[in-house]
N, C-alpha and C positions, 0 to 999 in steps of 0.2 A: 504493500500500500504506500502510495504516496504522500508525504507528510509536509509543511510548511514548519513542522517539530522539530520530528523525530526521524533520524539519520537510522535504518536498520543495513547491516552487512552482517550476512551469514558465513563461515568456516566451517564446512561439513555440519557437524550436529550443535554445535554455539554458533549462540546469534546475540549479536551487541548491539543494542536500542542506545542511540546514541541520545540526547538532548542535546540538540544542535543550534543554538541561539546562542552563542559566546559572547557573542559580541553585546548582549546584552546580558551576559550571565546568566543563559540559558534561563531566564526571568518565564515565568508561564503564563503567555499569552492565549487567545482562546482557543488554536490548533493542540494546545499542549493537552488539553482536557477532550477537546470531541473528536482528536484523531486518533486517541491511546487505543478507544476500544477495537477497531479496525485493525491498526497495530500489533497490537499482542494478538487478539483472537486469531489473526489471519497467521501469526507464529505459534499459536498451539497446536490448528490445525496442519501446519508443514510436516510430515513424518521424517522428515530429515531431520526438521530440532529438535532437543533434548533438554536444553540447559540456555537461558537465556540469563547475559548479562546488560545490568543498565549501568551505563556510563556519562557523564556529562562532559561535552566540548568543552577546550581553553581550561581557565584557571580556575574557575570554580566550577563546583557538580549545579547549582541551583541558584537564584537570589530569590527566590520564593515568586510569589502572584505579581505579573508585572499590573498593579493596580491601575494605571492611565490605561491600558489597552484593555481589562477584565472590566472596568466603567462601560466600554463601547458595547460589551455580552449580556451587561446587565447593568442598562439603566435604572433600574428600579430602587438599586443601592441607592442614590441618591436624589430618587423623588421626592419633593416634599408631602406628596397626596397619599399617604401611606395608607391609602384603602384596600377592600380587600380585593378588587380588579386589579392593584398592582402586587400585592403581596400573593395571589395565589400561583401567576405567570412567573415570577420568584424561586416561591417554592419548588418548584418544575424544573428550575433552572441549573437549580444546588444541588437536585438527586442526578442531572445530567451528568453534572460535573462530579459528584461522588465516583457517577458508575465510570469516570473515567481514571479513576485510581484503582475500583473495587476491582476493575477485572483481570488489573494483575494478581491479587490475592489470589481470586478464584479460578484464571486459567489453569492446567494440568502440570505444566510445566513450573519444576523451578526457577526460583525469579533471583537472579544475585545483585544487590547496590552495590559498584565501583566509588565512592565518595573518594570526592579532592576538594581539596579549599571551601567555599559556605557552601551549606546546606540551612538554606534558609525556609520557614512555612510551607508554604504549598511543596518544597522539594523535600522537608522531612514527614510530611504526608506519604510523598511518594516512596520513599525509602521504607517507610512501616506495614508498605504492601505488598513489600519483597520478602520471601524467604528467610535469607541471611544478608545482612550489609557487613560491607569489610570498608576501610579507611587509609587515607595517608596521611601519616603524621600533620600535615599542618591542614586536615580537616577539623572547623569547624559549626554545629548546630545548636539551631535555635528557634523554638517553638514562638513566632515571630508576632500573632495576631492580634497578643495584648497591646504591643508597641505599638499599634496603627485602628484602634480601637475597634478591632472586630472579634469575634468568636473562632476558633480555629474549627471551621463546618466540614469537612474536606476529610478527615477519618480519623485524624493522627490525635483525637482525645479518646477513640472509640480504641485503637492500635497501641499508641502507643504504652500506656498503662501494665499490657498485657507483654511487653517486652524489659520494658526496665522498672515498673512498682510502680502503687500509684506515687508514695512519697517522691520520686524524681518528677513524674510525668506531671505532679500539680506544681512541683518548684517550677520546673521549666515554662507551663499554659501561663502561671500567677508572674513570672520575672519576666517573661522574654527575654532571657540572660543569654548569651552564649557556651556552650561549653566546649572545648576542645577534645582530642580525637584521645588521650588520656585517658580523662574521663567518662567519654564514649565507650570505650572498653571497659571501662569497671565496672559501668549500671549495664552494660550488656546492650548497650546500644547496637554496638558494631560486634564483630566474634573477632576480629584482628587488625591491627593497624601496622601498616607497612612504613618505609624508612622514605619513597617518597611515590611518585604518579607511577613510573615505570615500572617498581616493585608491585604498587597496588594490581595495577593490572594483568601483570605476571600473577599473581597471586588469585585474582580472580578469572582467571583462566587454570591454575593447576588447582586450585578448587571445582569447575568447572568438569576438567578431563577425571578429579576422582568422582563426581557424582555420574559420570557414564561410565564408569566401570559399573556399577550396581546396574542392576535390574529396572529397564527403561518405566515397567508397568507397578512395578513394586515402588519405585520412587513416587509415580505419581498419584498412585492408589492411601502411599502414606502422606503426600499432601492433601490428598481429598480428604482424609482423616482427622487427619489437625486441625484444617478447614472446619469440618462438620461440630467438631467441637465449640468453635467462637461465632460460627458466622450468625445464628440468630441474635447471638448477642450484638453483634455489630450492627448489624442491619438494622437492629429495635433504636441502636445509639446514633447511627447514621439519620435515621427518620426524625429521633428526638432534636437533635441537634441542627435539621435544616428548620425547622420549625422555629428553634430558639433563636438562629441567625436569622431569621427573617422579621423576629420580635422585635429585634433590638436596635436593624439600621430603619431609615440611618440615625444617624446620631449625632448631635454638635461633635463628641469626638473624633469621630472618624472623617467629618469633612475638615476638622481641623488635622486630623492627620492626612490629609489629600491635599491640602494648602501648604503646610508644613514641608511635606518630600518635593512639593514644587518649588518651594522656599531654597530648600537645602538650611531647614532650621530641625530645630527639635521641638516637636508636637508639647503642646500646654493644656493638658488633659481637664475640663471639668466635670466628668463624671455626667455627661448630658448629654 
C-alpha cells in the first residue's frame, strides 16, 4: 500500500514500517492514523512476512501528533459550538484514529518498536501496540498530552499501564516528564537499549531472525492469546476515553497551548 506515512520494505520474511516524515520528526499527520490500517493488515496478510519491524526516519522515532495538520482532521477540537452535531462527528473520528494504532496490537504478526531519539504522545501510543520495543541509548519518552492540554485518547493510558504499572504510567499521563532510555528499561518500557541507531537496528533484526526460528503458527497463535486476555479490557478503555476526550475540548487550555507552540512560548495553563 501506498502511504504519504509510512515507508514499508520487505527482506524475505521482515518487513520494516518505516515512519517516514523526518523532516518533520516523523510528527503524525493524518496519513499516519488512516493509512496504518491498510499498512499493517495488507502485511499480515503477505505469507512471506513473519516479523515486522517499526522504525522511524532521521533522528528521532516520533514528535508525537503534528497538532497544526490533526486541527485540519478535526475541526471540531476547536469549535466553539460544542453541541452534540459536533461532538458526535468527533467521537467517530477518535475511534478512527484508535483503530489506527489498534490494528497493530491485533494483527497476527509480531510487531517490534526500533526507538531512536523522542518518542513523543501519539508515537508512544504507537510503541504500546507493538509486541516488544527495544531503544538506543539517547532514546527519549514522554506521555506528552498533559503539556498541551488534552487527554492522551489514542490507547497509550489503556497500554501502557499494562507494561510498566500503573504507578509509572500515572507519573508519566500527570508530569508529561521525559524519561530516558535508562529508565525505559527498568519500568520495562523497552526489553533493551543498545549503544546507538546502528546497534539498535542490528538488534532489532537479530531479534527478529530469533523469532523465525520458532514456529510461524505457534508464535502467532501465542499472540492471539495474550491479545484475548487484555483486549476487552482495552476496547471498554478505548471507548471510555474517546468519550472523555470529546468532554473536555476544547478548552481555554489547549487553544492556549495551540497559541503557545505557534509562539515558541511555554503554555500558561488555567485549568479552563
Amino acid at each position: 500500500m501506498q502511504s504519504d506515512y509510512y515507508l514499508v520494505e520487505k527482506e524475505g520474511p521482515i518487513a520494516t514500517v518505516w515512519l517516514n516524515r523526518p523532516d518533520k520528526k516523523n510528527a503524525m499527520n493524518p496519513p499516519a492514523w488512516v493509512d496504518s490500517v491498510g499498512v499493517f493488515k495488507e502485511l499480515d496478510e503477505d505469507p512471506e512476512v513473519r516479523v515486522i519491524i517499526v522504525a522511524g526516519k532521521g533522528k528521532d522515532f516520533c514528535a508525537g501528533i503534528d497538532l497544526f495538520e490533526i486541527i485540519g482532521m478535526l475541526p471540531e477540537l476547536l469549535d466553539p459550538e460544542q453541541k452534540g452535531g459536533v461532538k458526535w462527528p468527533l467521537l467517530s473520528k477518535l475511534k478512527l484514529m484508535q483503530d489506527g494504532l489498534t490494528v497493530i496490537e491485533r494483527i497476527r504478526k509480531p510487531v517490534i518498536a526500533a526507538v531512536q531519539g523522542k518518542c513523543i504522545g501519539g508515537g508512544l501510543d504507537l510503541i504500546c501496540a507493538c509486541d516488544i520495543r527495544l531503544a538506543s541509548a539517547d532514546a527519549t519518552f514522554s506521555l506528552r498530552e498533559a503539556a498541551v492540554g488534552m487527554v492522551a485518547d489514542m490507547g497509550v493510558l489503556q497500554r501502557l499501564p499494562l507494561i510498566v504499572g500503573q504507578g509509572v504510567a500515572r507519573e508519566m499521563a500527570f508530569t508529561a516528564k521525559f524519561i530516558d532510555a535508562s529508565r525505559a528499561r527498568d519500568v520495562s518500557l523497552v526489553n533493551e537499549v543498545f549503544e546507538d541507531v546502528d546497534a539498535l537496528y542490528a538488534g532489532a533484526r537479530a531479534l527478529a531472525e530469533e523469532i523465525l526460528g520458532a514456529a510461524p503458527i505457534a508464535v502467532q497463535a501465542s499472540k492471539d492469546v495474550l491479545n484475548n486476555a487484555i483486549a476487552s479490557q482495552i476496547d471498554e478503555g478505548l471507548n471510555y476515553v474517546a468519550a472523555i476526550s470529546g468532554n473536555i475540548v476544547p478548552s481555554n487550555d489547549l487553544m492556549e497551548a495551540v497559541t503557545a507552540m505557534g509562539e515558541k512560548r511555554a503554555p500558561k495553563f488555567t485549568g479552563t
